[in-house]
C-alpha positions in Angstrom: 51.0 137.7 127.2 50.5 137.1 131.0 51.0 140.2 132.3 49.5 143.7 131.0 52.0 145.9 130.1 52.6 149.4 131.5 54.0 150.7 128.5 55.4 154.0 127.6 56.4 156.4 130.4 54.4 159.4 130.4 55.6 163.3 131.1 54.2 166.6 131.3 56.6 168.7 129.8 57.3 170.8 132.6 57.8 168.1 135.0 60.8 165.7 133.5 62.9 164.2 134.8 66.5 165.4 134.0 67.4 162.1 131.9 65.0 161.9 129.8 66.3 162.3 126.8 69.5 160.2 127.2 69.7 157.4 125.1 69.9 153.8 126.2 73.2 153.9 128.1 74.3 154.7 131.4 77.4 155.7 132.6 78.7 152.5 133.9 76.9 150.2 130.9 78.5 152.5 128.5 82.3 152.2 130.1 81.4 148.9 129.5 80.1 148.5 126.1 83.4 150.7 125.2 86.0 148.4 126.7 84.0 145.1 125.4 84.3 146.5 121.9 87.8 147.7 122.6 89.0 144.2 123.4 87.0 142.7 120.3 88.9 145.8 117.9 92.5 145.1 119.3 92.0 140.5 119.0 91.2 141.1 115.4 93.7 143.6 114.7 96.1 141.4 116.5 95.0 137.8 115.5 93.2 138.5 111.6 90.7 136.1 110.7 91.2 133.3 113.7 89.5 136.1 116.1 86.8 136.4 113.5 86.4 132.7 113.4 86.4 132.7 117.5 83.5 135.2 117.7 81.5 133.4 114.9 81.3 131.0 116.7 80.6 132.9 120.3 78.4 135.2 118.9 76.7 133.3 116.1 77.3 129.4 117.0 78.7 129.1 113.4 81.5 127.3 112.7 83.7 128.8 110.1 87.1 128.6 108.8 89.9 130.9 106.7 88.0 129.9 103.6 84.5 129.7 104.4 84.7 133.2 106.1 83.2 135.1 102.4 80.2 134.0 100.9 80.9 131.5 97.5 79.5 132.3 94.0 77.8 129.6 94.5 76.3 130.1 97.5 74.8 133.6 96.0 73.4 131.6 93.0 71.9 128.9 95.4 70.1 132.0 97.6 67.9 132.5 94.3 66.1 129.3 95.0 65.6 130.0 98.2 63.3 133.4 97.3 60.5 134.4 95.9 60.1 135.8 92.6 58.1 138.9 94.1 60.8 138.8 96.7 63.1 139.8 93.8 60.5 141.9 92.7 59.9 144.3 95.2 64.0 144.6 95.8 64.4 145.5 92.1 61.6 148.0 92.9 63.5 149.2 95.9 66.4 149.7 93.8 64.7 151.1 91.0 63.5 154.1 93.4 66.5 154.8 95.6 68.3 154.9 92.0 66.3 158.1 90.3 67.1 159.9 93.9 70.5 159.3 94.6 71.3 160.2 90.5 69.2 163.3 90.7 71.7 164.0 93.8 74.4 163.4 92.4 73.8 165.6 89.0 73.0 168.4 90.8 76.7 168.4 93.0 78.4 169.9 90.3 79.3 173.0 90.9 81.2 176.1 88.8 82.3 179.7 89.3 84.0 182.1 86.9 84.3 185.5 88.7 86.8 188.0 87.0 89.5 185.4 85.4 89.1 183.5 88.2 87.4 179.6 87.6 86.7 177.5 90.8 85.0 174.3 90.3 84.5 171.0 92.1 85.1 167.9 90.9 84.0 164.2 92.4 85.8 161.4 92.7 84.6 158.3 94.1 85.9 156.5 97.1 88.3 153.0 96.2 86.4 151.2 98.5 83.9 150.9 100.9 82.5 148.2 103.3 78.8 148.0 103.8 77.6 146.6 107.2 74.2 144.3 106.8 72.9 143.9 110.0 71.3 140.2 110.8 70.1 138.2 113.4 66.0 137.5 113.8 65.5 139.7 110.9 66.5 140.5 107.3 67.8 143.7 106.0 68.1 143.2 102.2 66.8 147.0 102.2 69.9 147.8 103.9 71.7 146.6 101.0 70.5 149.0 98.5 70.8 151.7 101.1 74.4 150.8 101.1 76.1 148.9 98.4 73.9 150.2 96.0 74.6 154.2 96.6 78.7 153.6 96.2 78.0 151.7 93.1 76.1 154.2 91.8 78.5 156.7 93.2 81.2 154.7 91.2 83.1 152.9 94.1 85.4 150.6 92.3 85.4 147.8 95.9 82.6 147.2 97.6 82.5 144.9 100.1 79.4 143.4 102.6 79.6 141.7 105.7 76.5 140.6 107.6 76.4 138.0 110.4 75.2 134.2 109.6 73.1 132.2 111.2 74.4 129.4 113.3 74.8 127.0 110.1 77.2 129.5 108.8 74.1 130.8 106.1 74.3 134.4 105.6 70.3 135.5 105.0 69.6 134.7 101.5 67.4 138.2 100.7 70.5 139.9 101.5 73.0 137.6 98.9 70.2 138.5 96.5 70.3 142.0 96.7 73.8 142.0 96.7 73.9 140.4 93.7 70.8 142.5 92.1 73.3 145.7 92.9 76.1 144.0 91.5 78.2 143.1 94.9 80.1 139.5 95.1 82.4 140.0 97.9 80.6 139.0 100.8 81.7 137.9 103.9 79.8 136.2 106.9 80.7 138.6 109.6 78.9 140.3 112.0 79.1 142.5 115.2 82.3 144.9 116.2 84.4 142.2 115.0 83.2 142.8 111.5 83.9 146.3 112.0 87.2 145.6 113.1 88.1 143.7 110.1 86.7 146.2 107.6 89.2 149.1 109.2 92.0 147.2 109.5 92.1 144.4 107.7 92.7 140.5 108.2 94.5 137.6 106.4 91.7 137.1 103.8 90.0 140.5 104.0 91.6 143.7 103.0 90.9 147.3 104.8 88.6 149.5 103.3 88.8 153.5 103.0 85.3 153.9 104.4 82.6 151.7 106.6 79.0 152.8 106.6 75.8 151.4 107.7 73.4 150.7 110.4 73.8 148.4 113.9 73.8 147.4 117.3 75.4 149.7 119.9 78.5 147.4 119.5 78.7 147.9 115.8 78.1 151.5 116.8 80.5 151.7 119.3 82.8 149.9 116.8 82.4 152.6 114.3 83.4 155.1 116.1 86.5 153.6 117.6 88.1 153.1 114.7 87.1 156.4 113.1 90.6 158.1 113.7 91.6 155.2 111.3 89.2 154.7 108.9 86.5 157.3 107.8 82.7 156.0 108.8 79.4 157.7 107.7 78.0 158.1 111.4 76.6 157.0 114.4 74.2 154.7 113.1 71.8 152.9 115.2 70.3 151.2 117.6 67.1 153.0 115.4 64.4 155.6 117.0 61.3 157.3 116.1 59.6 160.6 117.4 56.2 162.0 116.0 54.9 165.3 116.9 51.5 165.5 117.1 49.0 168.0 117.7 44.7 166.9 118.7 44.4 166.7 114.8 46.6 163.5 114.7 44.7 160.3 114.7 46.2 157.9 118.1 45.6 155.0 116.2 47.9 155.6 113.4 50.5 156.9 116.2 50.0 153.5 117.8 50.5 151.4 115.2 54.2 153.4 114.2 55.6 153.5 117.6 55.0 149.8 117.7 56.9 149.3 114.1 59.4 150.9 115.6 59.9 148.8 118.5 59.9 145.7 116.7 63.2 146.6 115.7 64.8 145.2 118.8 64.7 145.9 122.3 67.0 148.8 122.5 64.5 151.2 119.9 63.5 153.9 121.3 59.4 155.0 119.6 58.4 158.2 121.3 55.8 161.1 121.3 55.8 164.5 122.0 52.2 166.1 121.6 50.2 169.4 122.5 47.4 166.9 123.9 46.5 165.4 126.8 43.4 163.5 125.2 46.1 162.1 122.4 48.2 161.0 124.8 46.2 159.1 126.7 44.3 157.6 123.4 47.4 156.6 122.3 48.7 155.3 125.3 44.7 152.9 124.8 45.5 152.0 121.4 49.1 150.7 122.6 47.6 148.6 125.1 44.9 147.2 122.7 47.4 146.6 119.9 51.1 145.8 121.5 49.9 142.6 123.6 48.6 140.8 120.5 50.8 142.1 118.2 53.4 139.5 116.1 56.8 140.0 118.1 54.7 141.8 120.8 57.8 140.4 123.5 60.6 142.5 122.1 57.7 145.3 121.4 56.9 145.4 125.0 60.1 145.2 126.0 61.4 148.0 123.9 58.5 150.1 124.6 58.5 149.8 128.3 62.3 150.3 128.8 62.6 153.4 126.1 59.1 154.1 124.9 58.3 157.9 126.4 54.9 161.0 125.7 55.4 163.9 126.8 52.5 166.4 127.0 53.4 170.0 126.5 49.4 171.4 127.2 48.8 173.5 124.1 52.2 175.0 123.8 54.3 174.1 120.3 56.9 175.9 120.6 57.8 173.7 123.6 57.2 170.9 121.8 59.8 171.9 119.3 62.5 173.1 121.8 62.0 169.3 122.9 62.0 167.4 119.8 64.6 169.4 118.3 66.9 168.5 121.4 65.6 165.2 121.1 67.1 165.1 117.6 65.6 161.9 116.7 66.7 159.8 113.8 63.0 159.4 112.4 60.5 162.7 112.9 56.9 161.9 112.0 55.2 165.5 112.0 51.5 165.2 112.6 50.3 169.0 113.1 47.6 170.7 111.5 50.3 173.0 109.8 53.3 170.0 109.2 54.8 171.7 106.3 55.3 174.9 108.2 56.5 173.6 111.3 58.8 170.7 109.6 61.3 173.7 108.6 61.7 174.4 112.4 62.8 170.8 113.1 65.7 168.8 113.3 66.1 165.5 112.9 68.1 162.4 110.5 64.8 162.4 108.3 61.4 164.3 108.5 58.2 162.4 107.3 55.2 164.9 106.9 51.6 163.8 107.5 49.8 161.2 108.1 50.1 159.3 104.8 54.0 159.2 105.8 55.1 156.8 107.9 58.6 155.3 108.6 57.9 152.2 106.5 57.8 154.4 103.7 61.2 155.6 104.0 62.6 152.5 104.8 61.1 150.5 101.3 59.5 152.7 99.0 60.3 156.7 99.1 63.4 156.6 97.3 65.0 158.4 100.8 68.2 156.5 102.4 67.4 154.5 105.7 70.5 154.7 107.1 70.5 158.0 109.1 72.1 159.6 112.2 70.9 158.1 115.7 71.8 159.2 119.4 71.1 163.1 118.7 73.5 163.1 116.0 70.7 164.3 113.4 71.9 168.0 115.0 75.3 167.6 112.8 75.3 164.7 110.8 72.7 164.1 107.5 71.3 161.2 105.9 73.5 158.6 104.2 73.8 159.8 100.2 75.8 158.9 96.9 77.7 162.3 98.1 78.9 159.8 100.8 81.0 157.7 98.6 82.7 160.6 97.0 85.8 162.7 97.5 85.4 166.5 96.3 88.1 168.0 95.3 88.1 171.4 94.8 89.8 172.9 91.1 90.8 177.1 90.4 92.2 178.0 87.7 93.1 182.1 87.1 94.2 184.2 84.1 96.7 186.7 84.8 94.0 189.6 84.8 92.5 187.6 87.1 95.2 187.3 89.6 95.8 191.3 89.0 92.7 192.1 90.2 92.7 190.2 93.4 96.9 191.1 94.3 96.2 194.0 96.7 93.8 192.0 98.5 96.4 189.1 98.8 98.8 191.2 99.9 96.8 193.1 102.6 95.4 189.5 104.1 99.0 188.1 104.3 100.9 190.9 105.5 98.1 190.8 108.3 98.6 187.3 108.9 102.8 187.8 108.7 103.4 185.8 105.6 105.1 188.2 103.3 106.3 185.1 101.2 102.9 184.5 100.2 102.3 187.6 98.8 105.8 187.7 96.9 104.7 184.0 95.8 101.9 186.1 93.4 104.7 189.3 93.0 106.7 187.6 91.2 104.2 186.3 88.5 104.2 190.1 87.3 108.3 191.0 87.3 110.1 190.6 84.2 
């Protein structure tokens, strides 16, 4: 690199500036980025699978057509030979480990009262279909495919379907068709960006709607997600991705270093941020970037994406103002490196919280057994990590005896005379007149 970068922005605490925890957006860029997608939603709602093939070939210089537009049986065998067998490996691994989670989760949902002749239990049914949204581009995200397609398959989801953008030879990444196919997924179609989104909610000549869309993005596939959320039901905001660690002068700077530089190697708009108690850390940390970033492989998007959204903040020996910060911060990832993590990690909020130092987001995203597709934006503070509870509908069952329903008759009656519906309460009368 030619020029030394300036890296992250560095704050005291008690002297930010009032934006500085808004996202990547402003204002105007935002108005923006909502009427772009806008336009993108209604042309494929309005024109099916010629807008699709339009933007393939804007966005992605491919050239497709009506029936190239999903991915050929053959085309998924063919990605085989284009892998490695411990390529395959470590994805059957992958899925091997997010499987025992999300089943543990999903045994344990279950749920069933009896209370005085009364039975209330839940019961879960899984969603008809779902489409999974594989990001693309420089990178693969085969991980993103067990994250997805395989929790709904697990959950029982009778359609699943996966688009992901190609490259500009109309090849969809071949680590993703072979994950698909290792979790059991053959309809596949090589879309990417709002437009996929689009497609997904409402449908085009060759692909059919689906009930649900889930999975990570750009801020157009974002943007796209929530758009067409009054139609179709999403998971959540999901992506562009972020990291915060809290640290306290126990942490070790070079291990921070190295993680907010992973995370900016997702792309340019990442956001890989610190809050610490330390001065010293900061500034060692703020060394260790210097010495590692400019060298680094993909060190041009990782200065980029670390000088435009990259932030410390020092809050001098005073936690709880660390937390007030981080927990407004609501960050998708939360590293906690404290002398007391366990302690202070039930004070925080965030999409997913990674405890000591032997826990780093590359865990969650390959190895844990923990979903990587989580809430971004601040949207940790009410939404939770993507889970085979997802995929499901619950529907809620009662059944009552009629010793049951005489105990609790006064009560009815009381509640809806208060809330003036006497019908109600002659509705459970009756059940005792001869």
């Amino acid at each position: 690199m030619q020029n030394q970068p300036t890296l992250i922005r560095q704050w005291n605490a008690n002297q930010l500036p009032p934006d500085w925890f808004s996202r990547q957006q402003t204002n105007q860029n935002q108005a923006e980025l909502q009427t772009t997608v806008k336009t993108i939603i209604d042309r494929v709602r309005a024109e099916g699978d010629q807008a699709l093939i339009e933007y393939a070939q804007k966005f992605d210089k491919a050239t497709l057509t009506p029936s190239t537009l999903r991915v050929s049986s053959q085309e998924i065998k063919e990605a085989y030979q284009q892998v490695t067998k411990q390529q395959i490996n470590a994805i059957e691994f992958m899925k091997q480990r997010v499987s025992i989670f999300q089943k543990q989760l999903l045994n344990q949902t279950e749920v069933q009262v009896f209370n005085e002749g009364i039975m209330v239990k839940t019961l879960l049914q899984p969603l008809q279909s779902v489409g999974c949204y594989i990001p693309g581009g420089q990178a693969a995200y085969p991980s993103t495919v067990i994250m997805t397609a395989l929790v709904a398959k697990l959950a029982g989801v009778e359609r699943i379907v996966i688009c992901s953008p190609s490259d500009a030879e109309g090849t969809v990444n071949p680590l993703v068709l072979v994950a698909a196919d290792i979790c059991g997924i053959n309809e596949i179609y090589r879309i990417g960006g709002a437009q996929a989104i689009a497609a997904l909610a409402y449908g085009t000549q060759t692909i059919a709607p689906v009930r649900k869309i889930v999975g990570p993005g750009s801020k157009y596939v974002t943007a796209a997600k929530v758009q067409v959320s009054q139609d179709t039901a999403i998971d959540m905001p999901a992506g562009p991705s972020e990291v915060l660690i809290i640290a306290d002068q126990y942490a070790d700077p070079r291990l921070i270093a190295y993680d907010l530089i992973s995370q900016a190697e997702h792309g340019t708009d990442s956001i890989s941020a610190l809050i610490t108690t330390s001065p010293k850390l900061a500034q060692d940390v703020q060394n260790w970037i210097t010495q590692i970033a400019t060298t680094a492989p993909r060190a041009e998007k990782i200065l980029e994406s670390l000088t435009k959204y990259g932030f410390i903040i020092v809050c001098t020996d005073d936690i709880d103002q660390a937390v007030k910060l981080t927990n407004q911060f609501a960050a998708e990832h939360l590293e906690v490196l404290t002398n007391n993590a366990q302690t202070l990690a039930k004070q925080l909020i965030a999409g997913l919280i990674l405890i000591g130092p032997y826990s780093p987001v590359p865990l969650s995203d390959y190895a844990s057994g923990t979903n990587h597709v989580l809430p971004t934006g601040g949207f940790a503070q009410s939404f939770s990590v993507l889970s085979v509870i997802d995929f499901m509908r619950r529907v809620s069952i009662a059944e009552c005896s009629k010793e049951g329903l005489e105990k609790v008759r006064t009560n009815v009656k009381i509640l809806t005379d208060t809330e003036n519906l006497p019908n109600h309460s002659k509705a459970i009368e009756a059940r005792f007149q001869q």
